[in-house]
C-alpha positions as CSV (number, residue, x, y, z in Angstrom):
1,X,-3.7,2.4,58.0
2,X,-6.8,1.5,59.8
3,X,-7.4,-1.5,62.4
4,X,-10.4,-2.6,59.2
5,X,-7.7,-2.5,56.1
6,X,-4.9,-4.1,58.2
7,X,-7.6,-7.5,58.7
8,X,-7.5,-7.5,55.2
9,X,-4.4,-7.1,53.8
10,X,-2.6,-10.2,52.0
11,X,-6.0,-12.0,52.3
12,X,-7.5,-13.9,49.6
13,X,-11.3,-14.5,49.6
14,X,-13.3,-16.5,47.8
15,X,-16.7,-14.8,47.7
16,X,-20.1,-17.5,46.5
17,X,-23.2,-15.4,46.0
18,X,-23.8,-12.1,46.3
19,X,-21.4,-9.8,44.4
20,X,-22.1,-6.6,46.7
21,X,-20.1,-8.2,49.3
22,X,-17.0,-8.9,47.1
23,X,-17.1,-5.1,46.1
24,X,-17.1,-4.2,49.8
25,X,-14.0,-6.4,50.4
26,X,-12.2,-4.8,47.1
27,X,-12.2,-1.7,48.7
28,X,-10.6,-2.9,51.6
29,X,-7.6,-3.8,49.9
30,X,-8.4,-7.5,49.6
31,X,-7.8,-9.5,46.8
32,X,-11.3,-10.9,46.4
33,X,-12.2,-14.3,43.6
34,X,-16.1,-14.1,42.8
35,X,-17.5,-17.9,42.3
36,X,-21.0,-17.3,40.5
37,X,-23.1,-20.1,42.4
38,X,-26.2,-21.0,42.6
39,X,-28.2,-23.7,44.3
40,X,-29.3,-26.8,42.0
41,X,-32.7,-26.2,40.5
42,X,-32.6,-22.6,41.5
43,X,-33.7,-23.3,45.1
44,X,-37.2,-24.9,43.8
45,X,-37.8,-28.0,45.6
46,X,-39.5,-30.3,42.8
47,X,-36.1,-29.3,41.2
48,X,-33.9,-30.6,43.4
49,X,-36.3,-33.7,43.9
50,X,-35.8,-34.4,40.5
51,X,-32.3,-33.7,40.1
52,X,-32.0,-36.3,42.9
53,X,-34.0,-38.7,41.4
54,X,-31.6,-38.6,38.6
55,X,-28.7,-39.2,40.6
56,X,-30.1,-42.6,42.2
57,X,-27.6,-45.4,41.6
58,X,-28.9,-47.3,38.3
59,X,-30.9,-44.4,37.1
60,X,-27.7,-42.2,36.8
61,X,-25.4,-44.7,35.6
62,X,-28.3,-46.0,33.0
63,X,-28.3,-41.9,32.1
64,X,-24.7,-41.4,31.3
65,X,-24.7,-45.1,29.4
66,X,-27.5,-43.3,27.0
67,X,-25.7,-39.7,27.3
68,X,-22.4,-41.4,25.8
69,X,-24.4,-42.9,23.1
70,X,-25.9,-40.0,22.2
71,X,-22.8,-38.0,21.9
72,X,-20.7,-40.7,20.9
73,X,-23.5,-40.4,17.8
74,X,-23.3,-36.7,17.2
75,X,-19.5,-37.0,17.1
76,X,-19.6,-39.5,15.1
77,X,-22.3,-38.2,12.1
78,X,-20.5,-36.9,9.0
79,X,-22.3,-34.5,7.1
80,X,-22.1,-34.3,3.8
81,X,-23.8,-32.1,0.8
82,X,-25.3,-34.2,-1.4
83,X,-27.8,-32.0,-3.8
84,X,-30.1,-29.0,-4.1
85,X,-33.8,-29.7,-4.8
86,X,-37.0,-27.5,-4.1
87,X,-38.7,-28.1,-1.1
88,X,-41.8,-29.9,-2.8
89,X,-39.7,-32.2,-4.3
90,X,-37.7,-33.0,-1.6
91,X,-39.0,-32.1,1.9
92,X,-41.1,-34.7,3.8
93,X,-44.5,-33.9,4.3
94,X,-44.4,-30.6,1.9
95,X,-47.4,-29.8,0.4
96,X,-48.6,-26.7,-1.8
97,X,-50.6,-25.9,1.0
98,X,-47.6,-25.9,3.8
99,X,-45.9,-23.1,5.2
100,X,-43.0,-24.1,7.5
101,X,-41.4,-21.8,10.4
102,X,-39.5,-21.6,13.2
103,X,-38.9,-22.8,16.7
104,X,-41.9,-24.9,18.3
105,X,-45.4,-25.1,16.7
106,X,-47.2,-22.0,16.5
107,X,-50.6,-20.7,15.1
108,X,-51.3,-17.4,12.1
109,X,-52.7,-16.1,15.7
110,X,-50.0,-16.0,17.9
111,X,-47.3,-15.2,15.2
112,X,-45.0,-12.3,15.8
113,X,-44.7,-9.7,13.0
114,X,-41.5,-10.8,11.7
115,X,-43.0,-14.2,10.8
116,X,-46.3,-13.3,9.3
117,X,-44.1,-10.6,7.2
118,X,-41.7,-13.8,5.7
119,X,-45.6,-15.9,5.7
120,X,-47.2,-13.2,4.0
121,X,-44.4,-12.7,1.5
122,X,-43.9,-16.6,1.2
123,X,-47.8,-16.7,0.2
124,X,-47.4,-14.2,-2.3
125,X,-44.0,-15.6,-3.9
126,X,-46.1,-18.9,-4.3
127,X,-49.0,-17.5,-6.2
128,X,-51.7,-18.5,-3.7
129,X,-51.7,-14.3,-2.7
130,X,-52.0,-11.8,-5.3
131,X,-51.3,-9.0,-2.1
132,X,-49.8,-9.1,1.1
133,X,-53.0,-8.2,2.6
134,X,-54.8,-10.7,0.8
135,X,-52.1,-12.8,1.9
136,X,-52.7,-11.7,5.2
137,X,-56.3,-12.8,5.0
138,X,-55.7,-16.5,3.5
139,X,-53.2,-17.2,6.1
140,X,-55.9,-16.8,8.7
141,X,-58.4,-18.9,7.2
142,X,-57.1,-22.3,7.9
143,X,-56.3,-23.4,4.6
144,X,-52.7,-22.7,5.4
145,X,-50.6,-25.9,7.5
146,X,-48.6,-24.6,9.3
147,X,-45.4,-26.7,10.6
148,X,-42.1,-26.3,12.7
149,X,-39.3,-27.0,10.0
150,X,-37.7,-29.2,12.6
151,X,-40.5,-31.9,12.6
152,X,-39.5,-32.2,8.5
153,X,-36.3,-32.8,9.4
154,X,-35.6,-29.0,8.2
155,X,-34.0,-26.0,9.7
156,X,-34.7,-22.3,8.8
157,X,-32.8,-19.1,9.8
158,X,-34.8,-16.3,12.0
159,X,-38.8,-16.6,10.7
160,X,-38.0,-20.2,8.8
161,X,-40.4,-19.8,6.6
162,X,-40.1,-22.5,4.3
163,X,-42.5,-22.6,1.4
164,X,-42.7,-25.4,-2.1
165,X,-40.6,-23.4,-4.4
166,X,-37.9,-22.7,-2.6
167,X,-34.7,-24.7,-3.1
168,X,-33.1,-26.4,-0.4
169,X,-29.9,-28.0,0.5
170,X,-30.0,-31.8,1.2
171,X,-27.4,-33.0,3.7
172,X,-26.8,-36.6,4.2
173,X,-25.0,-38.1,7.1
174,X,-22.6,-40.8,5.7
175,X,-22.5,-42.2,9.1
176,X,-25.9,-42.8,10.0
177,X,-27.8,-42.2,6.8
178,X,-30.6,-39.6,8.2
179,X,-30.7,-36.1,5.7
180,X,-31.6,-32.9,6.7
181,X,-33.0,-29.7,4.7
182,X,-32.8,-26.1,4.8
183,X,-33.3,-23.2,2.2
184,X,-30.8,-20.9,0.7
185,X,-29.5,-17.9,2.4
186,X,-31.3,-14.6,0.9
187,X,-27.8,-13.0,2.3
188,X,-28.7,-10.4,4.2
189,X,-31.0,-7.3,5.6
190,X,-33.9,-6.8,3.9
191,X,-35.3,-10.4,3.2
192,X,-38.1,-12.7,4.1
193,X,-36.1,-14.2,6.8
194,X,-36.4,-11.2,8.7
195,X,-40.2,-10.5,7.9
196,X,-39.7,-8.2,4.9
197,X,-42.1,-9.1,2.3
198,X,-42.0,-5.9,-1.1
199,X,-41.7,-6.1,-4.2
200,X,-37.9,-6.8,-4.1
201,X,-37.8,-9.3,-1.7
202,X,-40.3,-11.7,-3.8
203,X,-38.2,-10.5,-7.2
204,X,-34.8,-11.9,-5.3
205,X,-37.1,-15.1,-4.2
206,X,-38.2,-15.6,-7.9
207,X,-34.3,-15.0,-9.5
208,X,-33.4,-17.9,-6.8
209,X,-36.2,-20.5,-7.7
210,X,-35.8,-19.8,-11.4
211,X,-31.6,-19.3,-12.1
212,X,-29.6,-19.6,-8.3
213,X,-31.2,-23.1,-7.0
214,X,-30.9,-24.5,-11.1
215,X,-27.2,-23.6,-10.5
216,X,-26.8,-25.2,-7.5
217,X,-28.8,-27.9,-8.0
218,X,-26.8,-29.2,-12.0
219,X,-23.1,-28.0,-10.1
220,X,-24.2,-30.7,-7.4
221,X,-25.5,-33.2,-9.7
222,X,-21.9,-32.9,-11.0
223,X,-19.9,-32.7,-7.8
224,X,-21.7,-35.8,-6.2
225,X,-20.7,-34.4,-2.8
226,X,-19.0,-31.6,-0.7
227,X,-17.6,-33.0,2.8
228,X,-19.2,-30.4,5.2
229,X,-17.9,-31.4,8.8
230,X,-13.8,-30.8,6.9
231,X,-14.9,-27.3,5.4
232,X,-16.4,-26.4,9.2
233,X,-13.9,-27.3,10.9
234,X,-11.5,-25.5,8.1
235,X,-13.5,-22.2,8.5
236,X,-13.6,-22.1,12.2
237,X,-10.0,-22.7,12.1
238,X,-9.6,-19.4,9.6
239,X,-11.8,-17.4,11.7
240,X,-15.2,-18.0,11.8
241,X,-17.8,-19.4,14.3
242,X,-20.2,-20.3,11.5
243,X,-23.6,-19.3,13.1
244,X,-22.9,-15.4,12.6
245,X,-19.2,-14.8,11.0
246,X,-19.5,-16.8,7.8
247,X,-16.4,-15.1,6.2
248,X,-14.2,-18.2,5.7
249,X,-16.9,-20.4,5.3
250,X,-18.4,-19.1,2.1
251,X,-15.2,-18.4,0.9
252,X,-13.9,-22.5,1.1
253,X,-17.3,-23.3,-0.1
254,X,-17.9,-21.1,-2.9
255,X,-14.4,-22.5,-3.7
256,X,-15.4,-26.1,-3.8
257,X,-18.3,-25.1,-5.8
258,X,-17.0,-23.2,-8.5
259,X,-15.5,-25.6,-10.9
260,X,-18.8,-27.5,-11.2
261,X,-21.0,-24.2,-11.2
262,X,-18.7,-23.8,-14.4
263,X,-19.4,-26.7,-15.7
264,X,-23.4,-26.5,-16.0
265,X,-25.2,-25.3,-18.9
266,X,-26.5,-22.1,-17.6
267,X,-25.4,-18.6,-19.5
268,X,-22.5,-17.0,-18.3
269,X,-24.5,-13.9,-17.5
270,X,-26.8,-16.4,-15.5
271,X,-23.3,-17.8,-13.5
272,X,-21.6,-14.6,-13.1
273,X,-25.1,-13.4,-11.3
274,X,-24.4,-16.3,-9.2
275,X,-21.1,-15.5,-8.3
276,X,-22.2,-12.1,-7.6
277,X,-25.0,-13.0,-5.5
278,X,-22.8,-15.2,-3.1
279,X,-19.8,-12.3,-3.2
280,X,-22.6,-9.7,-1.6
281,X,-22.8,-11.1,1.5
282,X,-20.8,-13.7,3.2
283,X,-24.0,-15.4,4.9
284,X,-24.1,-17.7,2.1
285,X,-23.1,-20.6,3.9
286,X,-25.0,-20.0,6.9
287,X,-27.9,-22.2,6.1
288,X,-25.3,-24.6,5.7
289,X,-23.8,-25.2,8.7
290,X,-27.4,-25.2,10.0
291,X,-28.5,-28.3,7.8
292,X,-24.7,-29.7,9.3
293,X,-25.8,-29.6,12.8
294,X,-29.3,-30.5,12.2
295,X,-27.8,-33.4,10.2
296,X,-25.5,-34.7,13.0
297,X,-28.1,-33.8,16.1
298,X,-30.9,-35.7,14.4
299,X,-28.9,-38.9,14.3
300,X,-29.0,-38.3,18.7
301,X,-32.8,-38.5,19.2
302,X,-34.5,-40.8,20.3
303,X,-32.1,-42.5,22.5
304,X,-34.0,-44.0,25.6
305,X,-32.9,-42.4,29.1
306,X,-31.0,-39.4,27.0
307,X,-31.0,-35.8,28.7
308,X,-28.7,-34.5,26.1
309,X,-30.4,-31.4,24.4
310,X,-30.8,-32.6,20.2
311,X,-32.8,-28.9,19.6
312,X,-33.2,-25.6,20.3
313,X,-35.2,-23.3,18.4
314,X,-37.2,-20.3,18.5
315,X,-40.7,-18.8,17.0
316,X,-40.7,-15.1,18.2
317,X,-43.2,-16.1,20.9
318,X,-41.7,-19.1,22.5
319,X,-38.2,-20.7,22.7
320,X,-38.7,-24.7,22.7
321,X,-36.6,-27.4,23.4
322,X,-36.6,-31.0,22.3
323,X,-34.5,-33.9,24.2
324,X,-33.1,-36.9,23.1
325,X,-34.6,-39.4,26.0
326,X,-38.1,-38.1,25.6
327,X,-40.2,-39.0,22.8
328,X,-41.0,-38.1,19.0
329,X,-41.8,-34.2,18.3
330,X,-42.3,-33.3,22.5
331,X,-41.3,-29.5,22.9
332,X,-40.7,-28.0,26.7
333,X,-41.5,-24.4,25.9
334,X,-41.0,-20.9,27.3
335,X,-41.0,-17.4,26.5
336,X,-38.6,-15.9,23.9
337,X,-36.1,-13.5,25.5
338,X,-35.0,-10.1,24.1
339,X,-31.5,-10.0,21.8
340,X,-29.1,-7.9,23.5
341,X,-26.2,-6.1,21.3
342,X,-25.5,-3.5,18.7
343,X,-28.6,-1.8,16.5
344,X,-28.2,-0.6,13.1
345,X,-28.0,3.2,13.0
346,X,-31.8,4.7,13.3
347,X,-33.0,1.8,15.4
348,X,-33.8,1.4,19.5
349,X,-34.3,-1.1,21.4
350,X,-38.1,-1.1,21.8
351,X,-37.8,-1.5,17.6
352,X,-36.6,-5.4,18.5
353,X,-38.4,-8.6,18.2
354,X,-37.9,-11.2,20.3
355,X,-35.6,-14.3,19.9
356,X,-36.6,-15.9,17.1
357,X,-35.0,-18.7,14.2
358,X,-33.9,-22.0,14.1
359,X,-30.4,-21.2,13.9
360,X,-29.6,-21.9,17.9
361,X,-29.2,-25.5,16.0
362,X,-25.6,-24.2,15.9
363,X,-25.1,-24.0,19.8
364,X,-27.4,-27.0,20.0
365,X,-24.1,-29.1,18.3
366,X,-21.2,-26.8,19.6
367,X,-20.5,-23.9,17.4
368,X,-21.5,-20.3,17.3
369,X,-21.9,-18.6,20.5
370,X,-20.3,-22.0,22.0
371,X,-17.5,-21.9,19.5
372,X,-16.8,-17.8,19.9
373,X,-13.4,-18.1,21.3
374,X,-12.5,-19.1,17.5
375,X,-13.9,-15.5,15.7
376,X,-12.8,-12.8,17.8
377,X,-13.5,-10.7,15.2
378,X,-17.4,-11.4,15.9
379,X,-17.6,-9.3,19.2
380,X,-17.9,-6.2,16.5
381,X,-21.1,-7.8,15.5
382,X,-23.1,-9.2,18.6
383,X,-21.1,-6.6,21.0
384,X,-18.7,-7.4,24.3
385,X,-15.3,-7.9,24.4
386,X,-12.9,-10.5,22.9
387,X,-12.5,-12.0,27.1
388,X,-16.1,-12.4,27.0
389,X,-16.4,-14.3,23.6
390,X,-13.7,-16.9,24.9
391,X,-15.6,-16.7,28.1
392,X,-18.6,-18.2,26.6
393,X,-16.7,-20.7,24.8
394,X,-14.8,-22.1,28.5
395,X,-18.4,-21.6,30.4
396,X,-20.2,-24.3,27.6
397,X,-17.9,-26.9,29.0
398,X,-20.0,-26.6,32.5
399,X,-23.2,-27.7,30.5
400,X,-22.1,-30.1,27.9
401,X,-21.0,-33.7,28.2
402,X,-17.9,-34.1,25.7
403,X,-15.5,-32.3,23.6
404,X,-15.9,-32.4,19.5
405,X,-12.7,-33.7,18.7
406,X,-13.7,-33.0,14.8
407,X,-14.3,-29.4,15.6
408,X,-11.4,-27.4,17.3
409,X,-10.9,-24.4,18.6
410,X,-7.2,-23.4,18.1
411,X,-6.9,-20.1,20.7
412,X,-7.8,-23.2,23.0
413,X,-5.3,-25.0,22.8
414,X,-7.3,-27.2,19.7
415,X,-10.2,-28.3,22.4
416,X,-13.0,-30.0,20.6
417,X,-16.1,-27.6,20.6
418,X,-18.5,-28.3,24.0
419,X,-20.8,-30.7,22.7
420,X,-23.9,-32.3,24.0
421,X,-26.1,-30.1,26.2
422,X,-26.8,-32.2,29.4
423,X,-30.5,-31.0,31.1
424,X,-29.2,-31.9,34.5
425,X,-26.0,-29.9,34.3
426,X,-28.1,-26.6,33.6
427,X,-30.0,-27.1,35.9
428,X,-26.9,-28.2,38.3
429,X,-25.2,-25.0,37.3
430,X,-27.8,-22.3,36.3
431,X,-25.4,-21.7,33.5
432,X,-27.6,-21.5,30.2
433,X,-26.4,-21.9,26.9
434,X,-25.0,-18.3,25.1
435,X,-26.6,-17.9,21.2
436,X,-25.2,-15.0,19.1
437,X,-27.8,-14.4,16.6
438,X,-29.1,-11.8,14.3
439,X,-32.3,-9.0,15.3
440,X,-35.2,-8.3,13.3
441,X,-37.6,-5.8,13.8
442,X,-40.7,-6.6,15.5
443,X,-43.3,-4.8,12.5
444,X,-43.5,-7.3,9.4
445,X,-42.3,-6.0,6.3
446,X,-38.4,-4.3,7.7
447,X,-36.2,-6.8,8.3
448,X,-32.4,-6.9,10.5
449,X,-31.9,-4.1,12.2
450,X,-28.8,-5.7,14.7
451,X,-27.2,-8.6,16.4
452,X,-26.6,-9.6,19.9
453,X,-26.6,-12.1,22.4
454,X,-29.6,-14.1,24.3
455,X,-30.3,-17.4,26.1
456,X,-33.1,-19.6,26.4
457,X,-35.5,-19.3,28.9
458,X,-34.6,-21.4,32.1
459,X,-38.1,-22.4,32.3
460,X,-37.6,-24.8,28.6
461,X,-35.0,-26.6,30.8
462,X,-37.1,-27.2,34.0
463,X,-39.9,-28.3,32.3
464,X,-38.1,-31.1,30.6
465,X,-36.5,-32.2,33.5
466,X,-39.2,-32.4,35.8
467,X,-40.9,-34.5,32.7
468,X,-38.0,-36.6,32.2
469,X,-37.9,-37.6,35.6
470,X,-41.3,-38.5,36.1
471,X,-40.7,-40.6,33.1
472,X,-37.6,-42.4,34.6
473,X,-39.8,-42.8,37.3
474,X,-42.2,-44.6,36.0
475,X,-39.9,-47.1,33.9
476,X,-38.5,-48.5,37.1
């Protein structure tokens, strides 16, 4: 043995930084622990300012005073379904004339092709396009608002688009009173959600205004109300992580449905289409869960000195941020990131769009890619291994201020689901929060073509803190 391999044998090293030395010391024989660190802020001076700043005595202990009430608030909130109603009749602010999207205001412009596929397609559906390039045309012309679904206290999967026909689920928290909307799920592949816009994707939009959303809508009236925070936490307890693997989910809420769907007036040919609508896919309850954490995150903002995270969302162009401490509809922005995982067969990477959909609401409040130690059975979706899915479910604890004691994770010994996304502790860290979430293609008019695994952009994060210091700053 050589004088180099007998310095290292029996030691334990803790490498920080720089992985190419642990691998030298591996092949020495030494048993080597890799800590991934990185300095606060990434290095960046005005970072670490701020992040100091923070950390003053009375501004940090004012911080975590409005950090516990913010999460006590999002623990708290107790969503519930309450009704079905189309978006016109429901939907603050909706208007003939209003197209809603995802992720942070954006312009017809600067629109990636998945969107102006659904926008397009949403145009025609409505009647105010007889063509999608007549479509096309009045979408440009300035006739058309255009709105983030999260400033109508809405949510909407991959493009969002969001238009006055559609129906949409109204979720009411019992504990604080706020509601939030989203539409129903199209189930999957080749829908508006994901840009595709033919003749069978506005004939499935048409069957849902005029026979699924009815359904809905009289089985509710009926039901009075479907506890959603019990049927999440049943379904991530069977399996699921309710942002991508909906299997349980549907199942216990199709379940709860039933007997009133029964119960309506409609045909039975028009119910048993129902039942075989929700039966082709199991993203039925997708949308769901969305309105469920939009529902509980809601009831967070607005709290004065708060640097927990109450949205994340994304348009295809940018990913943007909102934060409870800082003001009304104020977005920290940066660029969408590429989806990394598994294509459909036929497909390469270069065919992707970027990030795009409001459904990172999900991480936002603790499930999904946060919550993917509960559906093992997900890595065959979004790709890794079953290690790295309850990886990413330990690693959210870094970044998040409390445990969801409503939401468990049973592989984890029943630990409540990280909850409440702290701006400093990314920052602190470097650690940004994991989102499992579908692909779409980046032409309008195809729709899915994978799944994977992104993050936001670091940038979203330093923007809002370097803002929400200089406010603290100036409220001394």
């Amino acid at each position: 043995m050589s004088k180099i391999n007998e310095l290292f044998q029996g030691v334990n090293v803790i490498n920080v930084g720089i992985e190419l030395f642990k691998d030298d010391l591996v092949r020495q024989g030494a048993s080597v622990t890799q800590l991934d660190w990185r300095p606060p802020g990434g290095g960046k001076p005005e970072l670490i300012a701020a992040l100091g700043s923070l950390s003053q005595p009375g501004v940090a202990e004012r911080i975590a005073a409005a950090n516990q009430r913010a999460v006590e608030r999002i623990i708290a909130a107790h969503p519930v379904l309450v009704g079905f109603g189309r978006a016109i009749d429901v939907v603050p602010g909706m208007t003939k004339k209003t197209i809603l999207h995802a992720g942070p205001p954006i312009a017809w412009e600067r629109m990636n092709g998945a969107m102006r596929g659904a926008v397009t397609g949403a145009l025609v559906f409505e009647g105010l396009a007889r063509t999608i390039d007549e479509a096309a045309e009045l979408a440009g012309s300035g006739e058309i608002n255009f709105s983030p679904c999260h400033e109508h206290d809405c949510v909407g999967s991959m493009a969002g688009v969001t238009s006055a026909s559609m129906f949409m689920h109204v979720v009411r928290n019992r504990t604080h009173g706020n509601v939030a909307y989203t539409n129903l799920s199209e189930q999957m592949a080749k829908i508006l959600r994901m840009g595709a816009n033919d003749e069978s994707v506005i004939a499935r939009l048409n069957w849902m205004r005029d026979v699924f959303g009815p359904v809905l809508r009289d089985a509710m009236e009926i039901a009075g109300e479907v506890d959603l925070r019990l049927l999440l936490s049943q379904a991530l307890h069977m399996g699921d992580e309710c942002h991508n693997r909906n299997n349980a989910g549907t199942a216990l809420l199709i379940q709860k449905l039933t007997p009133f769907i029964l119960e309506t007036g409609f045909s039975t040919k028009e119910k048993r289409e129902v039942f075989d609508f929700v039966a082709s896919s199991d993203y039925f309850s997708g949308p769901t869960w969305m309105a469920l954490c939009k529902c509980a995150l809601d009831a967070a903002h607005g709290i004065e000195h708060s640097t927990i995270v109450t949205t994340m969302c994304r348009n295809g162009v940018e990913f943007g941020i909102r934060v409870s401490g800082m003001p009304g509809n104020t977005w920290f922005t940066g660029p969408a990131q590429r989806v990394i995982g598994p294509l459909f067969a036929g497909y390469k990477p270069e065919d992707s769009g970027l990030d795009i959909g409001d459904s990172a609401i999900t991480e936002t409040y603790g499930i999904g890619g946060f919550a993917m130690a509960t559906a093992p059975a997900i890595v065959a979706l979004v790709g890794g291994t079953i290690e790295e899915a309850i990886g990413f479910s330990t690693r959210m604890v870094e970044i998040t201020s409390a445990e969801n004691p409503n939401v468990t994770i049973p592989l984890l010994n029943f630990r409540g689901v990280p909850t409440g996304i702290d701006i400093r502790k990314v920052l602190q860290t470097g650690i940004l929060p994991v989102i499992n979430t579908a692909i779409a293609h980046k032409e309008p008019g195809i729709g899915m073509i994978g799944a994977g695994i992104t993050y936001p952009p670091m940038e979203c994060f330093e923007k809002a803190l370097l803002a929400f210091a200089d406010k603290e700053a100036r409220a001394r």
